[in-house]
N, C-alpha and C positions, 0 to 999 in steps of 0.2 A: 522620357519626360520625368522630371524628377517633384518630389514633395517637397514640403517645407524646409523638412531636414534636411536634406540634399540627399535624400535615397531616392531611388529608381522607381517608379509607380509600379505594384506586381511582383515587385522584389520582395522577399523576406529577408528580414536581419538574419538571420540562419543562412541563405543562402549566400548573400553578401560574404559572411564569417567563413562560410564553406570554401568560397572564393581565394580568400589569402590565406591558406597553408596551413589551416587543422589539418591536424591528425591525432590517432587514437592508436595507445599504445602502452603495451602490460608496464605497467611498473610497481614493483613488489608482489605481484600478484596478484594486482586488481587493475582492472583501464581505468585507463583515464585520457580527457581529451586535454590536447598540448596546442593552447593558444599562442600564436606571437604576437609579442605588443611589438608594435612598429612607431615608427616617429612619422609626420608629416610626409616624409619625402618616400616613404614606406621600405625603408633599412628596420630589420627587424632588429629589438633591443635588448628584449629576453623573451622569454616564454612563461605561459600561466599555465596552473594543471587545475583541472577540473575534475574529480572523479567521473566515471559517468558506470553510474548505478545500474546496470540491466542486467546483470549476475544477479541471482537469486543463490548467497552462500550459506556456508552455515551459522557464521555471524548475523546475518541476517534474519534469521530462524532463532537466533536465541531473544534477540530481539522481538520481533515479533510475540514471542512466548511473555514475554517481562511486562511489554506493551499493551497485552489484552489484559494479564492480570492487575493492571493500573482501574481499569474502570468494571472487571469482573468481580473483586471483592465488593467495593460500595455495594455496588447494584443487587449481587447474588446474595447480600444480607439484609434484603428490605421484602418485606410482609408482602408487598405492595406489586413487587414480581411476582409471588407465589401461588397469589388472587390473579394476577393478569393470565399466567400460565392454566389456570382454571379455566375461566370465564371466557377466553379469548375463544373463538372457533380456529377451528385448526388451520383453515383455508385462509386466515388474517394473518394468523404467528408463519404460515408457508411465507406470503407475500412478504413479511418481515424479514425473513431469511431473503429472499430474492431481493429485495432492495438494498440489503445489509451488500452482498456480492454486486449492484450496480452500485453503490457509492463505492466499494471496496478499489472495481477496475475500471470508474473512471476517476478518483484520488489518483490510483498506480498510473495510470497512462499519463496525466499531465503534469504528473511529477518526475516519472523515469522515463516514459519511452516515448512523449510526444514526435521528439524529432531523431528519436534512434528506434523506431518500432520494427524498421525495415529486418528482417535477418533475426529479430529478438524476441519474435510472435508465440517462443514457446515456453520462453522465460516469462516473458509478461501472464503467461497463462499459470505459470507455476508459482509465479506470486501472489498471485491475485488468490484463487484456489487452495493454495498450502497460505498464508493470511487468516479465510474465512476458514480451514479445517481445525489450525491449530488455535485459532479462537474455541470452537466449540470443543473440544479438546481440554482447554483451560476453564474453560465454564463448565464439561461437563466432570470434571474432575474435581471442580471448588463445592459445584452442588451434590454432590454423589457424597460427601467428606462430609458436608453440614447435615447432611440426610433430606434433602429437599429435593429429589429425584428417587422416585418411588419403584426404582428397575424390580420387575417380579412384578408386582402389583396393577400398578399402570404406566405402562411406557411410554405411551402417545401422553400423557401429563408429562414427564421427565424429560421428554424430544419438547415438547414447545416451554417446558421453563430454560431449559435450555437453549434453543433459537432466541429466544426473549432477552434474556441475557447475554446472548453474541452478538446482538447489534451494536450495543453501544461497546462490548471489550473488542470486537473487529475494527472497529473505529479507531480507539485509540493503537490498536496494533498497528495499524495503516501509519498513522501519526508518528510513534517508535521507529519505525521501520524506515524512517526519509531521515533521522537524524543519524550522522556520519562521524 
């Protein structure tokens, strides 16, 4: 039985595409999926390439790095962090972290790995994880340099100004990291 469009009810468009003669295939050193456009009578006419992003390289990691420091600067020089990182209880600024890594890996899965997750469960983990690491990383580095992480004195302050400020530069890293 088919739908409006003339696809198959229970079909996915992925499956369909799966159907006429994808394939995935290193070229230059990166895959990519190799579409054929076909005419009506389905004589194929060329082929399209699609990167398909499920490598976690080291372009990708400089990225990432460039990407958190977009929205760690603003943020790690506002007053307003530095109170929150006080004030906040630790067990809020935790939860912050924790949802900072569930928007992290689901951005990452329905950008990269919806429909190549198969086989790639270790890379998706390695981006996801090295993303939120080298965020705090970047923030913990920006704030240590302005002197707003008080390591010696109080740590548990310097861990959640920290966390405070990787929410939003994880963010934009995730963001960075899907431009090709």
């Amino acid at each position: 039985m088919e739908d409006n469009h003339g696809r198959e009810r229970g079909t996915t468009m992925e499956e369909k595409i799966e159907q006429k003669g994808i394939t995935i295939k290193r070229i230059g050193g990166y895959l990519h999926r190799v579409v054929p456009i076909m005419d009506a009578s389905g004589k194929v006419l060329s082929y399209a390439l699609k990167p398909l992003m499920v490598e976690f390289r080291p372009r990708d990691l400089f990225q990432v790095i460039v990407g958190a420091s977009i929205l760690a600067i603003p943020v790690a020089f506002t007053e307003e962090t530095w109170d929150l990182g006080e004030k906040l209880p630790l067990n809020n600024v935790l939860l912050l972290g924790i949802l900072s890594l569930i928007f992290i890996a689901c951005f990452v899965y329905f950008n990269f790995y919806r429909f190549n997750f198969k086989g790639n469960g270790f890379q998706y983990i390695k981006r996801v994880v090295t993303t939120y690491f080298m965020s705090l990383i970047v923030v913990g580095t920006l704030l240590t340099i302005i002197q707003k992480c008080p390591w010696g004195s109080d740590n548990i302050l310097a861990i959640k100004r920290i966390i405070i400020v990787a929410f939003p530069a994880s963010m934009s890293a995730t963001i960075s990291d899907i431009l090709k």
